[in-house]
N, CA, C and O atoms as a GROMACS GRO file, in nm:
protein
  384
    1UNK      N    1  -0.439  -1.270  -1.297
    1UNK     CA    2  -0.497  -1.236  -1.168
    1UNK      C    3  -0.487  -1.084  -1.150
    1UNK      O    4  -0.382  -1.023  -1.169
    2UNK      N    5  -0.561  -1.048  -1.126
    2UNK     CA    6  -0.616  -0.918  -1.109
    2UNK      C    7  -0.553  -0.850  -0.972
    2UNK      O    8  -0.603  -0.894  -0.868
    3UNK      N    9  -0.477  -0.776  -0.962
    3UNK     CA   10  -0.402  -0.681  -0.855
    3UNK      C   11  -0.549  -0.590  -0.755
    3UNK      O   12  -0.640  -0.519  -0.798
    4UNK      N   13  -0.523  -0.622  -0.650
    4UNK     CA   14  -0.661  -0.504  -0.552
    4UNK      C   15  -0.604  -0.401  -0.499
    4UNK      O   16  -0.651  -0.287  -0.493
    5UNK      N   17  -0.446  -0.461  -0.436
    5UNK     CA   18  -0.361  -0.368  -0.346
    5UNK      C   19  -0.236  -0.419  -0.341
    5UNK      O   20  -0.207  -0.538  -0.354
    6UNK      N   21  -0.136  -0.298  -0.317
    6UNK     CA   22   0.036  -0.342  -0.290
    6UNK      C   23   0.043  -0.478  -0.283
    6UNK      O   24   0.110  -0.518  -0.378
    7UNK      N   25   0.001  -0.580  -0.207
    7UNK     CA   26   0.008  -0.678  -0.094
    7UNK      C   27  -0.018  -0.788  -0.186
    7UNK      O   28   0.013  -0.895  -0.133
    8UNK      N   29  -0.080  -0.804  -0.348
    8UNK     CA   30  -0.152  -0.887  -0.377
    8UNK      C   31  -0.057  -0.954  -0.446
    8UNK      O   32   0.008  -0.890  -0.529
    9UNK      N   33  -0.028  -1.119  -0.424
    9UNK     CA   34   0.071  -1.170  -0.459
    9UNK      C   35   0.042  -1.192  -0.613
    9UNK      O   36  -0.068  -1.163  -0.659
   10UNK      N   37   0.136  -1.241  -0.684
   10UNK     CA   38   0.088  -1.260  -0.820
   10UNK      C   39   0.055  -1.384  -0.866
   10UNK      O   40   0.149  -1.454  -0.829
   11UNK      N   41  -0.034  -1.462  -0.934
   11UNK     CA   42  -0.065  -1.570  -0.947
   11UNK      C   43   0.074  -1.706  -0.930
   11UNK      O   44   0.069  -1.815  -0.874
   12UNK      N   45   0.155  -1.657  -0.983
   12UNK     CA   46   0.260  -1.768  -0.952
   12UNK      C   47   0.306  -1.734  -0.841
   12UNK      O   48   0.398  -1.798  -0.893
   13UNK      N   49   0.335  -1.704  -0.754
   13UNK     CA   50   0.324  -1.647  -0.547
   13UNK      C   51   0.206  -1.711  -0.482
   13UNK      O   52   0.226  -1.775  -0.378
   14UNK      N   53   0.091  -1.703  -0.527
   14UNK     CA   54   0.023  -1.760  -0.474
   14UNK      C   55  -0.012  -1.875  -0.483
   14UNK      O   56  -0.064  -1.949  -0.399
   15UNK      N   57   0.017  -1.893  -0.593
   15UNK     CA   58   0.014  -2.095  -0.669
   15UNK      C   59   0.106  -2.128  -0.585
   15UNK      O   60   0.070  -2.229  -0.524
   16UNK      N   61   0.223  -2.085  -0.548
   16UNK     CA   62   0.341  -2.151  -0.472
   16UNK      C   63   0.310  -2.143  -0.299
   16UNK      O   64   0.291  -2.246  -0.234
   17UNK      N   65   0.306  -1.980  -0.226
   17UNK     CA   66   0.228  -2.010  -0.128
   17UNK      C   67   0.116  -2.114  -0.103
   17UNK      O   68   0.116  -2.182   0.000
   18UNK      N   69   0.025  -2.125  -0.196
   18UNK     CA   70  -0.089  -2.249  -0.142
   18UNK      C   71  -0.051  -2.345  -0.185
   18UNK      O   72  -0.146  -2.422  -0.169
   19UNK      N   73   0.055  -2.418  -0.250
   19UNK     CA   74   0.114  -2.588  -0.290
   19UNK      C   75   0.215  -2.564  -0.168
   19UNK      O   76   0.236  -2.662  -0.096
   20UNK      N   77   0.259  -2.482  -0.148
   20UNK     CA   78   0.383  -2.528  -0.016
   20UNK      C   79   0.326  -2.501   0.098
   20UNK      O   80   0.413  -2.505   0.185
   21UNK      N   81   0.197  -2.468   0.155
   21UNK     CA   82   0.122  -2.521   0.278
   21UNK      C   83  -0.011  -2.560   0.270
   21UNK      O   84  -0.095  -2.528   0.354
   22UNK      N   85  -0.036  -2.634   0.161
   22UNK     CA   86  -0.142  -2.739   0.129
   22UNK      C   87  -0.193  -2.823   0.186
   22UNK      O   88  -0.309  -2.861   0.172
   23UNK      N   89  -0.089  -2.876   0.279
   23UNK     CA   90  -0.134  -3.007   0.364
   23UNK      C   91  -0.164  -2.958   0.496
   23UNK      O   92  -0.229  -3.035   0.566
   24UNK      N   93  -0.132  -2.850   0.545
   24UNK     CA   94  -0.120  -2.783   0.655
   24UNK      C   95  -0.243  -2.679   0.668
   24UNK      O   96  -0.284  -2.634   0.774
   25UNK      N   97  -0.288  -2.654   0.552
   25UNK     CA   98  -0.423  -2.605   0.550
   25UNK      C   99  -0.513  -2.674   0.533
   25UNK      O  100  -0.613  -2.624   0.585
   26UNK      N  101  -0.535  -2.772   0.483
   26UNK     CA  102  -0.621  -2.934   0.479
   26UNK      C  103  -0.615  -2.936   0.594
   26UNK      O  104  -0.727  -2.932   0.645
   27UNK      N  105  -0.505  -2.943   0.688
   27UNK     CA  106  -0.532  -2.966   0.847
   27UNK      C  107  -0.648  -2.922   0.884
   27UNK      O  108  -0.758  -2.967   0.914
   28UNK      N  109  -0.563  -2.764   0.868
   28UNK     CA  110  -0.661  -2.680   0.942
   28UNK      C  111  -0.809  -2.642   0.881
   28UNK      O  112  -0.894  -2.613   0.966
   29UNK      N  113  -0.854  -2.640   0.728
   29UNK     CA  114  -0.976  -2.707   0.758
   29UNK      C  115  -1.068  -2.814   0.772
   29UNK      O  116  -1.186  -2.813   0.739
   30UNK      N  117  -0.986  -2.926   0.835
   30UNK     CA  118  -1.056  -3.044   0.862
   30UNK      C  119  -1.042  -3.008   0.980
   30UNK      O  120  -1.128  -3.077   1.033
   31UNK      N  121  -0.973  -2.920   1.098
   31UNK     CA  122  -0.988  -2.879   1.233
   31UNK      C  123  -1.101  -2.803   1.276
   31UNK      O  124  -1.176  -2.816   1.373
   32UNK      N  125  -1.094  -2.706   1.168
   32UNK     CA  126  -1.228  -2.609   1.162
   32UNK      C  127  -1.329  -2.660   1.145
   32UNK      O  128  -1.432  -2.616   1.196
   33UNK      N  129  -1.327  -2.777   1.061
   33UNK     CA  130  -1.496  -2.877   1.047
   33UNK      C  131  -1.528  -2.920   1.135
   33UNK      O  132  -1.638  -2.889   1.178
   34UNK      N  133  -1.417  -3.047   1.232
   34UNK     CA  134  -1.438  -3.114   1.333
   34UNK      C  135  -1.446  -3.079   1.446
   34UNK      O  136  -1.484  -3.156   1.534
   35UNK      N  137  -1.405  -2.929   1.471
   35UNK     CA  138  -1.454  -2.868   1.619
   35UNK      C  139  -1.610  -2.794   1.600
   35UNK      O  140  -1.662  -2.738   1.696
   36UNK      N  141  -1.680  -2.800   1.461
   36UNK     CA  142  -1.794  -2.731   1.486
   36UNK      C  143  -1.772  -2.577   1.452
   36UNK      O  144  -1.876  -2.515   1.428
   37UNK      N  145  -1.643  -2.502   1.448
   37UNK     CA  146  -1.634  -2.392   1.402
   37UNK      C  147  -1.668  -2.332   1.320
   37UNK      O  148  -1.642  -2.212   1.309
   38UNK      N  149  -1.758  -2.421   1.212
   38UNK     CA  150  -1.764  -2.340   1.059
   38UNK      C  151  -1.958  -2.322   1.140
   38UNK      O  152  -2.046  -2.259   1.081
   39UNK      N  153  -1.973  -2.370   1.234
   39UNK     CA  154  -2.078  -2.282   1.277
   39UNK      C  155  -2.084  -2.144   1.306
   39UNK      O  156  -2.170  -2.067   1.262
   40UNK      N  157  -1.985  -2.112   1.386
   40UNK     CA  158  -1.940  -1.959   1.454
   40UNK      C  159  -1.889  -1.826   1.343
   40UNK      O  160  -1.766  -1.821   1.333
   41UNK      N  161  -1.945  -1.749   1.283
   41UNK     CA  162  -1.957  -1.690   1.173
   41UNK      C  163  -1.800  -1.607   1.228
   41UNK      O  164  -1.697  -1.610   1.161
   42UNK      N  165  -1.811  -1.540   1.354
   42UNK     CA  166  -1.623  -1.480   1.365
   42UNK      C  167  -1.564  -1.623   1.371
   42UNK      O  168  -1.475  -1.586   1.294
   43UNK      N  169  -1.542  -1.717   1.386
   43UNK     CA  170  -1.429  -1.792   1.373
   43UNK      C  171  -1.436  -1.823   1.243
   43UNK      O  172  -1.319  -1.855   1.219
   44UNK      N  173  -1.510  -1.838   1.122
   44UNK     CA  174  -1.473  -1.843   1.027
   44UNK      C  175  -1.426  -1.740   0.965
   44UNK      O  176  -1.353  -1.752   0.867
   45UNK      N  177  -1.463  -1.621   1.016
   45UNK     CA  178  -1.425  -1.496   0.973
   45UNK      C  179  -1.228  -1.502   1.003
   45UNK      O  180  -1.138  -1.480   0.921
   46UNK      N  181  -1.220  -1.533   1.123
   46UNK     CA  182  -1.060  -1.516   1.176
   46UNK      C  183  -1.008  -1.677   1.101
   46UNK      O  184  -0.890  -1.705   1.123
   47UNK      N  185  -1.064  -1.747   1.042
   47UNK     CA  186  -0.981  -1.908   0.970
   47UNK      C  187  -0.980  -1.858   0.854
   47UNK      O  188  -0.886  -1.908   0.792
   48UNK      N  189  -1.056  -1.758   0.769
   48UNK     CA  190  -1.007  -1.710   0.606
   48UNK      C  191  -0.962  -1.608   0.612
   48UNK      O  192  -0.909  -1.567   0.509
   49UNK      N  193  -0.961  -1.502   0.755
   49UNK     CA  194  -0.796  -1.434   0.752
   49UNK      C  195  -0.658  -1.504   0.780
   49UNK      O  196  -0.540  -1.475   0.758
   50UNK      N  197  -0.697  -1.566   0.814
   50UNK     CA  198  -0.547  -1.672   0.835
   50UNK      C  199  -0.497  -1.741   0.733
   50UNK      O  200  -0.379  -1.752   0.702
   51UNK      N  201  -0.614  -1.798   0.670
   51UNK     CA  202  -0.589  -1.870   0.497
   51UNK      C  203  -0.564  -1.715   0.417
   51UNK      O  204  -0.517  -1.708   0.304
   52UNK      N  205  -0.599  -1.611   0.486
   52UNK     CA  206  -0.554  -1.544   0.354
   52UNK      C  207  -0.410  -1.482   0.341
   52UNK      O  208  -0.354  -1.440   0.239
   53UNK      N  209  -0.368  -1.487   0.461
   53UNK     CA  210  -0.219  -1.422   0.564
   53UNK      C  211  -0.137  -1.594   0.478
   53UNK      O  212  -0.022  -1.603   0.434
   54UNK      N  213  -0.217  -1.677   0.479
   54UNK     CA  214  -0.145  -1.793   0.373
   54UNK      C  215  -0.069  -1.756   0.285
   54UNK      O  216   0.052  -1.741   0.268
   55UNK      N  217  -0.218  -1.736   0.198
   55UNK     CA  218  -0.175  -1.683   0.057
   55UNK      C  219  -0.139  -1.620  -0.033
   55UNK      O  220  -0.125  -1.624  -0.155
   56UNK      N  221  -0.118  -1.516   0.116
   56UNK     CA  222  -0.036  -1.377   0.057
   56UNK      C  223   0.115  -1.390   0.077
   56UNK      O  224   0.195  -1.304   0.039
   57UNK      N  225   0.160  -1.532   0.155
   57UNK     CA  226   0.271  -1.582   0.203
   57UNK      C  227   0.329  -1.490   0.332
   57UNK      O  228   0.448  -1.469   0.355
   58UNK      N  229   0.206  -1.434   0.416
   58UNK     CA  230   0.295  -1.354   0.539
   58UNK      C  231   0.279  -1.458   0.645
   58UNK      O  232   0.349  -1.436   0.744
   59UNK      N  233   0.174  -1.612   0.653
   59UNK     CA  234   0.219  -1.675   0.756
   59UNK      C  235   0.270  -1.796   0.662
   59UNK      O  236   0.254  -1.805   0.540
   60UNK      N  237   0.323  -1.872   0.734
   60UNK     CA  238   0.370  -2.005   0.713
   60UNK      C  239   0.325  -2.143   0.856
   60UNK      O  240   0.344  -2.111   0.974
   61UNK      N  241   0.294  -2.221   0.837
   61UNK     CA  242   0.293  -2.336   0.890
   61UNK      C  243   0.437  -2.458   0.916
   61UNK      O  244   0.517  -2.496   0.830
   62UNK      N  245   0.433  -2.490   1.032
   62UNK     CA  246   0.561  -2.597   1.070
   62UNK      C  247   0.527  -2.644   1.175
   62UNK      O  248   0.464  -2.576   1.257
   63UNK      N  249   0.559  -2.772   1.198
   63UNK     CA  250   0.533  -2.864   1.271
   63UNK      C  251   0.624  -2.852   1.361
   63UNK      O  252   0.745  -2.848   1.339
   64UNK      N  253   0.556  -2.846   1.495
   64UNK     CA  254   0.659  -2.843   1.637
   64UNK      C  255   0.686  -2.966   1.662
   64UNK      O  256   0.652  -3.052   1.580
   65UNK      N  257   0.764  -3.006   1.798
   65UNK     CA  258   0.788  -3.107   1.795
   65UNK      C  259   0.719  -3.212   1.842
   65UNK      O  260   0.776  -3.320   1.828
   66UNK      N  261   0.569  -3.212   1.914
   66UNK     CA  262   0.487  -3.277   1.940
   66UNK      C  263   0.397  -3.262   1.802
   66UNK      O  264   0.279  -3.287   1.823
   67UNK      N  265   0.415  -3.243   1.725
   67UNK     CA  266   0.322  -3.270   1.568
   67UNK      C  267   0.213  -3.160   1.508
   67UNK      O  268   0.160  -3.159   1.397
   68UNK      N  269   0.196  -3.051   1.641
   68UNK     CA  270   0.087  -2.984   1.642
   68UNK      C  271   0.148  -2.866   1.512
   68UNK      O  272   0.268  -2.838   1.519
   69UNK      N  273   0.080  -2.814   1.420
   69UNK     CA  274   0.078  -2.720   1.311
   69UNK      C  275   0.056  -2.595   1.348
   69UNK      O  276  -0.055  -2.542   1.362
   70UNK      N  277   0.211  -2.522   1.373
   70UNK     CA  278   0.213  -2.388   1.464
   70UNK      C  279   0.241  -2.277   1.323
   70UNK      O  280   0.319  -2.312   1.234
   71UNK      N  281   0.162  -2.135   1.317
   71UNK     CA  282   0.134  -2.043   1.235
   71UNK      C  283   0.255  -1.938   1.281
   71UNK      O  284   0.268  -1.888   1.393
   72UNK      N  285   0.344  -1.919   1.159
   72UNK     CA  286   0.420  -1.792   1.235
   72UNK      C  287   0.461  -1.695   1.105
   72UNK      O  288   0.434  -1.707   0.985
   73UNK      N  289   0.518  -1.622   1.158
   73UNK     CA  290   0.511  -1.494   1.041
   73UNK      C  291   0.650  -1.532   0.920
   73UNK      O  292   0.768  -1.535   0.955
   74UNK      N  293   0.621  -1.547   0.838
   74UNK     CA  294   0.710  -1.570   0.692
   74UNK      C  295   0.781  -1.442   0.708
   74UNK      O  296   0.750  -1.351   0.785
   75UNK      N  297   0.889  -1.447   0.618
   75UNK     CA  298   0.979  -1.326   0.588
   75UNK      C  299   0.918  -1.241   0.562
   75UNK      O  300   0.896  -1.153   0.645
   76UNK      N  301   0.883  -1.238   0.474
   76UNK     CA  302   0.732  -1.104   0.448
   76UNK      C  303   0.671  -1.050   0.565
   76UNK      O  304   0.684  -0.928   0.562
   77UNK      N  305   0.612  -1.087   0.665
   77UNK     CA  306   0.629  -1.026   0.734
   77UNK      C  307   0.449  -0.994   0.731
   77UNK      O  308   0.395  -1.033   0.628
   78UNK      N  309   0.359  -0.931   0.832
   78UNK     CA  310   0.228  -0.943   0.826
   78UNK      C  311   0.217  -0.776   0.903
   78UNK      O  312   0.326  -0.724   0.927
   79UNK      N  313   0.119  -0.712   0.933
   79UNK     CA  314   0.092  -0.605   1.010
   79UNK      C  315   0.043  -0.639   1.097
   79UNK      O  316  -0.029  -0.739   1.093
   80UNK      N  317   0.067  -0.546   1.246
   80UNK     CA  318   0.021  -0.582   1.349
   80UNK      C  319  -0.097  -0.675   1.374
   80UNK      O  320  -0.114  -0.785   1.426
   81UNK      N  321  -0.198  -0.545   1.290
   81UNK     CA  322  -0.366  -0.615   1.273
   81UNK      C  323  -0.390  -0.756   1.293
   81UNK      O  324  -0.445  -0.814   1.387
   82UNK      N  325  -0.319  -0.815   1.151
   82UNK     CA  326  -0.299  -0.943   1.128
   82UNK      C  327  -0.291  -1.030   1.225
   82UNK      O  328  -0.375  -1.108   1.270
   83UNK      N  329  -0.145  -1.003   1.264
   83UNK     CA  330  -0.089  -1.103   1.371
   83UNK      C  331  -0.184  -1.066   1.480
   83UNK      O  332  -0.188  -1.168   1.549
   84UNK      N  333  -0.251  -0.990   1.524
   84UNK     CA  334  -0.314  -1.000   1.633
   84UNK      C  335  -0.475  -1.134   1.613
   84UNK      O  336  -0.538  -1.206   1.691
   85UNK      N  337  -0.481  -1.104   1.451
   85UNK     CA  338  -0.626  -1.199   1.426
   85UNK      C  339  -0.530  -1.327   1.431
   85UNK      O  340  -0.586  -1.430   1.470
   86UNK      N  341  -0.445  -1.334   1.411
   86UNK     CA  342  -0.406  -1.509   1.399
   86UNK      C  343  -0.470  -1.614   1.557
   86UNK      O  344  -0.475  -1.586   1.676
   87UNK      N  345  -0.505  -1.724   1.487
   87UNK     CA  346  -0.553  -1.812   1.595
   87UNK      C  347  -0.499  -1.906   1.585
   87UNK      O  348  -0.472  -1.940   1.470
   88UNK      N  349  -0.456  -1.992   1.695
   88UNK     CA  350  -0.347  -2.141   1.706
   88UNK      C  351  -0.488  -2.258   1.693
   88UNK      O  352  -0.577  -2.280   1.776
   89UNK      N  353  -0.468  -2.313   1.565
   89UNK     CA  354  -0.497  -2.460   1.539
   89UNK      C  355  -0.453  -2.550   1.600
   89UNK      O  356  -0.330  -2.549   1.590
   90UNK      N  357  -0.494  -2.644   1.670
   90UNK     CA  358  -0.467  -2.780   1.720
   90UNK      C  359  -0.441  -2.856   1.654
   90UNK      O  360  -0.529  -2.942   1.650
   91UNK      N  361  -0.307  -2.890   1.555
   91UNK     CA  362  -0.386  -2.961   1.456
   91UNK      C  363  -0.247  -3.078   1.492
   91UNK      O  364  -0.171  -3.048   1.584
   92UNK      N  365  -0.220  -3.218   1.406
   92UNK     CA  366  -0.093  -3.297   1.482
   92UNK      C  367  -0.098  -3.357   1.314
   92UNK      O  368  -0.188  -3.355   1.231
   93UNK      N  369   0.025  -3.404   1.311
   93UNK     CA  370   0.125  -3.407   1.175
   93UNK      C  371   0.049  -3.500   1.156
   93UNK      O  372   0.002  -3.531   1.266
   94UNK      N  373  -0.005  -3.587   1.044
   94UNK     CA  374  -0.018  -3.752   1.000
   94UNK      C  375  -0.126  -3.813   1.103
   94UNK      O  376  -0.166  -3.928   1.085
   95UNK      N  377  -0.173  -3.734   1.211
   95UNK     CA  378  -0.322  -3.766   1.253
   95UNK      C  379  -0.463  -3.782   1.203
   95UNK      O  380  -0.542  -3.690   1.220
   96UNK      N  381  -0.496  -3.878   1.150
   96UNK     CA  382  -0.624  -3.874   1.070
   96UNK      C  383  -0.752  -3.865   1.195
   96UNK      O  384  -0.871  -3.860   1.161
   0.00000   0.00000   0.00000
């Protein structure tokens, strides 16, 4: 995998970032399908900065205690920018 900038995880970082919130991004794009969002060209724009804040491992996914799939900043840590594009998914644990 090919390096772009500082930030770019290395293929085994990112194989691991996207297998350890796999199911949690399946959420969220079966959320993004079923609200109609992948119509709205900025909300898809702000759902593959968020998948990408994934896979660079600066957000992480966890289930609150009503089931819903809440986005928060990993140890790594994200830049302001970022965290300001993040958007809260609706999404609920084992809800098909």
């Amino acid at each position: 995998m090919e390096k772009h900038f500082d930030n770019t995880p290395t293929e085994k970082e990112l194989r691991c970032n996207v297998l350890g919130q796999g199911v949690k991004i399946l959420h969220a794009l079966m959320e993004h399908y079923a609200s109609g969002s992948m119509e709205d060209q900025k909300s898809n724009d702000l759902f593959i900065a968020l998948i990408q804040l994934v896979c660079e491992g600066r957000v992480k996914g966890a289930y609150s205690d009503t089931g819903k799939v809440m986005w928060r900043l990993s140890d790594r840590g994200g830049s302001q920018k970022a965290i300001n594009n993040l958007v809260p998914f609706p999404l609920t644990k084992g809800k098909e």
